[in-house]
DSSP file (Angstrom, degrees, kcal/mol; ACC not computed):
  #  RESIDUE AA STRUCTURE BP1 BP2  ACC     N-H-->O    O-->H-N    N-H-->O    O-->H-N    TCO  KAPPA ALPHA  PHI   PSI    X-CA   Y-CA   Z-CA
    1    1 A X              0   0    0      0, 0.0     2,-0.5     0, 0.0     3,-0.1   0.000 360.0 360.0 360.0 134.0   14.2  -23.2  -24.5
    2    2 A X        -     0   0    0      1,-0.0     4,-0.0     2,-0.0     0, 0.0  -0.835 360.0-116.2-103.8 128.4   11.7  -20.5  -23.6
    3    3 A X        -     0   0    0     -2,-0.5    -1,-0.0     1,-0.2     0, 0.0   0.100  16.6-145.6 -49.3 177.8    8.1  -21.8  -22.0
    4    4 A X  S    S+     0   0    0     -3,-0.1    -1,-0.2     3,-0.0    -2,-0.0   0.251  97.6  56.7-125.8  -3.4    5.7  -20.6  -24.6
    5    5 A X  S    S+     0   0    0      2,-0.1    -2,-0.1     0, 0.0     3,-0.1   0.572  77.1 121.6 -99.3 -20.1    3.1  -19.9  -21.4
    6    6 A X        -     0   0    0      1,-0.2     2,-1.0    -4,-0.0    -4,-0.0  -0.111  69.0-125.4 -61.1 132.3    5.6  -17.7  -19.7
    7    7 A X        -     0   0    0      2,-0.0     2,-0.3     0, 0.0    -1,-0.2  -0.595  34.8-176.2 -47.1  88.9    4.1  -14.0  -19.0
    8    8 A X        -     0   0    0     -2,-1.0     2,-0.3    -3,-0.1     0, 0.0  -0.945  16.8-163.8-109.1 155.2    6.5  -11.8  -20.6
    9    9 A X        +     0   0    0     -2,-0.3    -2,-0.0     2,-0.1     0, 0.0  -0.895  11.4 175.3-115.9 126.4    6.4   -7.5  -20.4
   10   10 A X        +     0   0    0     -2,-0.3    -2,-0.0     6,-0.0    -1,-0.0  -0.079  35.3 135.7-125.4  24.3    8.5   -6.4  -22.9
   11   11 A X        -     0   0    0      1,-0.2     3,-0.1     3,-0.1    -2,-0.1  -0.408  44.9-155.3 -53.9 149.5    7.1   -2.7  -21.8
   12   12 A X        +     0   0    0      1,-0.1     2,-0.6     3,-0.0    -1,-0.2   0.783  68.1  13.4 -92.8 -45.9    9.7   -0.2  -21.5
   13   13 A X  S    S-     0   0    0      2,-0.0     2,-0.3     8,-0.0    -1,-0.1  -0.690 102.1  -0.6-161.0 114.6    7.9    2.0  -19.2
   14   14 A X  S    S-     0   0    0     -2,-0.6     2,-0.6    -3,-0.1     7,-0.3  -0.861 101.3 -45.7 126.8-166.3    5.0    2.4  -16.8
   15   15 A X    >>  -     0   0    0      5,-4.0     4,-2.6    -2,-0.3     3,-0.7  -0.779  45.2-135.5-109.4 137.3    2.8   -0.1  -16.4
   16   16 A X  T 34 S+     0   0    0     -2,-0.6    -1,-0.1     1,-0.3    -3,-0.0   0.704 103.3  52.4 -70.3  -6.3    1.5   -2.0  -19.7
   17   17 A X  T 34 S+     0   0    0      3,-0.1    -1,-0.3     1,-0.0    -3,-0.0   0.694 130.6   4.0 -99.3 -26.3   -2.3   -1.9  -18.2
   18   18 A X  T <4 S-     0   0    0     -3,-0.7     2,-0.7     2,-0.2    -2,-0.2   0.517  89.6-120.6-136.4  10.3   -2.8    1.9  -17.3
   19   19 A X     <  +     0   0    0     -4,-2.6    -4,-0.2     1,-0.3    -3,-0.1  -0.290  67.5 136.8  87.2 -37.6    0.4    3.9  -18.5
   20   20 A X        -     0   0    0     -2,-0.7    -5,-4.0    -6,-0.3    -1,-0.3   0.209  49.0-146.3 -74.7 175.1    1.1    5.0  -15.2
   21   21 A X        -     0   0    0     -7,-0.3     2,-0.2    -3,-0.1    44,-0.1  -0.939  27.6-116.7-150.1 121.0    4.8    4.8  -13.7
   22   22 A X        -     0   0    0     -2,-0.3    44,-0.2    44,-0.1     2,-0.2  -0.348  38.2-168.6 -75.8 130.3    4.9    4.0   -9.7
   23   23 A X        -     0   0    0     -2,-0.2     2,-0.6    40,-0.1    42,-0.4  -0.331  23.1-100.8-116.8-147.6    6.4    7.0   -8.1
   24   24 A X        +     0   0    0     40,-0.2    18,-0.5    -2,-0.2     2,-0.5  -0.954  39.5 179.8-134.1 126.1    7.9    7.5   -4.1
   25   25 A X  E     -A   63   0A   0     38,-1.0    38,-1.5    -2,-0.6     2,-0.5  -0.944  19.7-138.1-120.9 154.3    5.5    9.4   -1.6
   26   26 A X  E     -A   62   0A   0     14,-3.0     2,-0.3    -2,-0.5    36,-0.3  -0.963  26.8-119.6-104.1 106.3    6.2   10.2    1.9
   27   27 A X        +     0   0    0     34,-1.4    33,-0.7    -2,-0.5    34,-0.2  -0.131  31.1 177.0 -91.9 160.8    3.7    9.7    4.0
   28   28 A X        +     0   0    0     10,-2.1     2,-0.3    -2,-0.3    11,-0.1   0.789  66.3   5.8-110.3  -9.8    2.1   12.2    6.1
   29   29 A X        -     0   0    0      9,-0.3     9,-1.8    29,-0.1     2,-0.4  -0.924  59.0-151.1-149.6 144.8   -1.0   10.8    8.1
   30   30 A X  E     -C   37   0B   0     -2,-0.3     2,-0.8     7,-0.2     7,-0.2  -0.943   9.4-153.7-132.6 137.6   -2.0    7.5    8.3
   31   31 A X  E  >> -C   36   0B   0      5,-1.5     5,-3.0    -2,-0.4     4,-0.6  -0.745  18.7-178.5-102.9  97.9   -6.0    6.3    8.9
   32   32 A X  T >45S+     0   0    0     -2,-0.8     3,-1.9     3,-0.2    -1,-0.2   0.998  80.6  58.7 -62.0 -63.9   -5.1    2.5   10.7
   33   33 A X  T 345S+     0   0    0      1,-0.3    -1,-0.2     2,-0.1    -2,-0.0   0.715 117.5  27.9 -34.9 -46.8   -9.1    1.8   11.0
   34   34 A X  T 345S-     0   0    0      2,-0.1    -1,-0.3     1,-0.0    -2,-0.2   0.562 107.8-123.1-102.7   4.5   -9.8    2.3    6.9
   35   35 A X  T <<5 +     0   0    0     -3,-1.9    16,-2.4    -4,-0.6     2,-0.4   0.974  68.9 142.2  55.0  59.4   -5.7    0.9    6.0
   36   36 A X  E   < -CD  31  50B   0     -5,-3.0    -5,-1.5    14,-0.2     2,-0.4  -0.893  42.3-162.7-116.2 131.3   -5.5    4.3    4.2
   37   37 A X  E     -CD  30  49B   0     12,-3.4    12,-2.9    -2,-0.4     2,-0.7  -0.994  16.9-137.7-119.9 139.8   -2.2    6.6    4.2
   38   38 A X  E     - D   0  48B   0     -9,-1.8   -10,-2.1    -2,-0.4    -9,-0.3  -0.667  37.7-168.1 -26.9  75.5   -2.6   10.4    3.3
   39   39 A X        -     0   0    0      8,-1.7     2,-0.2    -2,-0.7   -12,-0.2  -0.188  28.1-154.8 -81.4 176.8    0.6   11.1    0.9
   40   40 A X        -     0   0    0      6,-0.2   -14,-3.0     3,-0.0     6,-0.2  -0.840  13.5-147.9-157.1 144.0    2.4   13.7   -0.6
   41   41 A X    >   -     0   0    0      4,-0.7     3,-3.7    -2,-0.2   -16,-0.1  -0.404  42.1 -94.8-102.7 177.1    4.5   13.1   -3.8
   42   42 A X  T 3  S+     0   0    0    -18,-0.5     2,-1.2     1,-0.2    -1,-0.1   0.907 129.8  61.1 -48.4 -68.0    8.2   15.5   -4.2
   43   43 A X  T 3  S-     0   0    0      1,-0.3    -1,-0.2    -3,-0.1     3,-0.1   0.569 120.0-119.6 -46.3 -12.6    5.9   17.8   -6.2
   44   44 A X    <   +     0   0    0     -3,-3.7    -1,-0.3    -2,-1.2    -2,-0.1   0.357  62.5 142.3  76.6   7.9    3.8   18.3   -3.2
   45   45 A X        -     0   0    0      1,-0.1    -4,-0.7    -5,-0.1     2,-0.7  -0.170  43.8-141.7 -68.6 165.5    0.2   16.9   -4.6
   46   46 A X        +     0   0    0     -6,-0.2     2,-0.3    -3,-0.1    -6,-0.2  -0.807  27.2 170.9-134.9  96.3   -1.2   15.2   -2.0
   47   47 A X        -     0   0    0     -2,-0.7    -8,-1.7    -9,-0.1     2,-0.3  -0.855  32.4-115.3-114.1 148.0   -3.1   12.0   -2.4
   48   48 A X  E     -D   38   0B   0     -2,-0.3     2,-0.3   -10,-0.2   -10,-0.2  -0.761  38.8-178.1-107.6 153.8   -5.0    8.7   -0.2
   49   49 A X  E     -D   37   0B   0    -12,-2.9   -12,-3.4    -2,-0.3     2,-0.2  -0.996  30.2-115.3-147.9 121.1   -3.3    5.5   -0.8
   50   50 A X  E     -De  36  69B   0     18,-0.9    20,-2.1    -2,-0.3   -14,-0.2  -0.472  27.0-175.8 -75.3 146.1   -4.0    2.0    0.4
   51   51 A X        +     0   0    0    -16,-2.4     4,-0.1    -2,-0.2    -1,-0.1  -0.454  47.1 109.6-136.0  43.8   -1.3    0.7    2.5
   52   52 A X  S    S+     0   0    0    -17,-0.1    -1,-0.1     2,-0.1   -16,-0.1   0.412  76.1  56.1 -99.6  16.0   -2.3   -2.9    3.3
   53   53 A X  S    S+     0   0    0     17,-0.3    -2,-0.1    -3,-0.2    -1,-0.1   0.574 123.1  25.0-114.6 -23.4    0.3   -4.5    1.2
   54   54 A X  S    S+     0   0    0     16,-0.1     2,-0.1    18,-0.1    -2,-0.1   0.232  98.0 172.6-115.1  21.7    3.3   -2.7    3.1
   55   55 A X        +     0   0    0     -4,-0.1    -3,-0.1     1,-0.1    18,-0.0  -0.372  50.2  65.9 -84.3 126.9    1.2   -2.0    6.7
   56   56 A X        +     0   0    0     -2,-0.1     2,-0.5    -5,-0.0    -1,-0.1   0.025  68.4 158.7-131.1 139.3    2.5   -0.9    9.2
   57   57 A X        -     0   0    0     -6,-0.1     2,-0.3     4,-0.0    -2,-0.1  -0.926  21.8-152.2-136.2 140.3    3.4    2.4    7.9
   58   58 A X    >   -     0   0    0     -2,-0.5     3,-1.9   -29,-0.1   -31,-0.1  -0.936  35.4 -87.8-115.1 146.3    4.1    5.8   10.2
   59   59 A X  T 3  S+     0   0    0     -2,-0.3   -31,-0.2     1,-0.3   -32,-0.1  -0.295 123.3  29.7   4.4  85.0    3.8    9.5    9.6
   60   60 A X  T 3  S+     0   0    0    -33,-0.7    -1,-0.3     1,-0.3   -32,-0.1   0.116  92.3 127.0 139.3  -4.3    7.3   10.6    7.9
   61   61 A X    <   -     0   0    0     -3,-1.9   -34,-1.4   -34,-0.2     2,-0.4  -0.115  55.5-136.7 -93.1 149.9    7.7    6.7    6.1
   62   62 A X  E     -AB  26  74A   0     12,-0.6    12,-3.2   -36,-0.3     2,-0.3  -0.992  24.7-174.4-137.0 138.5    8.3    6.9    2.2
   63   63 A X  E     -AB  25  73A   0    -38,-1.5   -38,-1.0    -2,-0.4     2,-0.3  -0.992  27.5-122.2-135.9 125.9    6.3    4.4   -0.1
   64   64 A X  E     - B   0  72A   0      8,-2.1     8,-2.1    -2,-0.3     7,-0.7  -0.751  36.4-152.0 -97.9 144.3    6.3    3.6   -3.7
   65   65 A X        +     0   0    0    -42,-0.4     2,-0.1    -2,-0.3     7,-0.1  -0.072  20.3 176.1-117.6-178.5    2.8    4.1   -5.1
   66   66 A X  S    S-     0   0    0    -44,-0.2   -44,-0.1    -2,-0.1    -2,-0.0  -0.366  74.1 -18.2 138.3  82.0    1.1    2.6   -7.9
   67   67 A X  S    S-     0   0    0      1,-0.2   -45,-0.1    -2,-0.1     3,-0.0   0.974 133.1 -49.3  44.0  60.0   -3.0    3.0   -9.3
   68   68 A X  S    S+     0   0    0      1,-0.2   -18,-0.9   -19,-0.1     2,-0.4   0.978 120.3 120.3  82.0  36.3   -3.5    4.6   -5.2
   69   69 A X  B     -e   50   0B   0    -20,-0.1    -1,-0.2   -18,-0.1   -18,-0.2  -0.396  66.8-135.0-170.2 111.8   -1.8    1.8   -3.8
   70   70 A X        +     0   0    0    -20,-2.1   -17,-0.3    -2,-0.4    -5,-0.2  -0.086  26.9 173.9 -56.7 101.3    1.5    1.3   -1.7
   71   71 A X        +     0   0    0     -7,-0.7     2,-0.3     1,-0.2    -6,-0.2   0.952  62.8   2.6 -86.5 -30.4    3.4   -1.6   -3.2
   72   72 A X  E     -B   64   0A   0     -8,-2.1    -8,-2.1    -7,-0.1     2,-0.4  -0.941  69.1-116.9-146.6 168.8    6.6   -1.6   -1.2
   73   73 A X  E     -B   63   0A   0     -2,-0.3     2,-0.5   -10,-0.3   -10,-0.2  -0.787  38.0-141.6-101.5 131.3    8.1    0.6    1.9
   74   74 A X  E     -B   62   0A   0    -12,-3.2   -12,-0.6    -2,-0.4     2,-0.1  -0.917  13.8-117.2-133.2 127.2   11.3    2.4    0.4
   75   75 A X        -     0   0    0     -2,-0.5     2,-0.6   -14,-0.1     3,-0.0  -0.437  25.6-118.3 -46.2 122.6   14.6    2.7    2.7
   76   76 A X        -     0   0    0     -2,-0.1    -1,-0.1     1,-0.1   -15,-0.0  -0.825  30.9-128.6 -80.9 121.0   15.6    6.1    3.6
   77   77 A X              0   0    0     -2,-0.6    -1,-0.1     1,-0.1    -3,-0.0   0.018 360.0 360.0 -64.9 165.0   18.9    6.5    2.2
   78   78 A X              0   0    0     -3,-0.0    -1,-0.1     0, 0.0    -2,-0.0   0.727 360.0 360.0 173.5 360.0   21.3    7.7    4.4
């Protein structure tokens, strides 16, 4: 039996509140004081992204991004 409160997203892709799609950045400086990281996505666009949800993050670190905002710290394969 399925709750009839349960939250379900039956979105296929992106996120069902802004469209957007979380992508992978690397980052390339990070500002401790404001918990702000400098990024840059493969394409090279270059953006700041709050990092207080995966901190501590270094210079060369790759982060999937989200509305400006680092949800998780991504493994470098290897």
């Amino acid at each position: 039996m399925t709750d009839p409160l349960a939250i379900v997203c039956d979105h296929e892709h992106g996120c069902i509140t802004c469209g957007d799609e979380a992508m992978a950045m690397r980052v390339v400086r990070v500002d401790e004081a404001r918990a702000l990281a400098l990024c840059e996505a493969e394409g090279g666009e270059r953006s700041s992204v709050e990092i207080g949800l995966v901190d501590p993050v270094t210079p060369g670190d790759r982060v999937l991004v989200h509305a400006g905002t680092a949800l998780q710290l991504l493994e470098l394969a290897g």
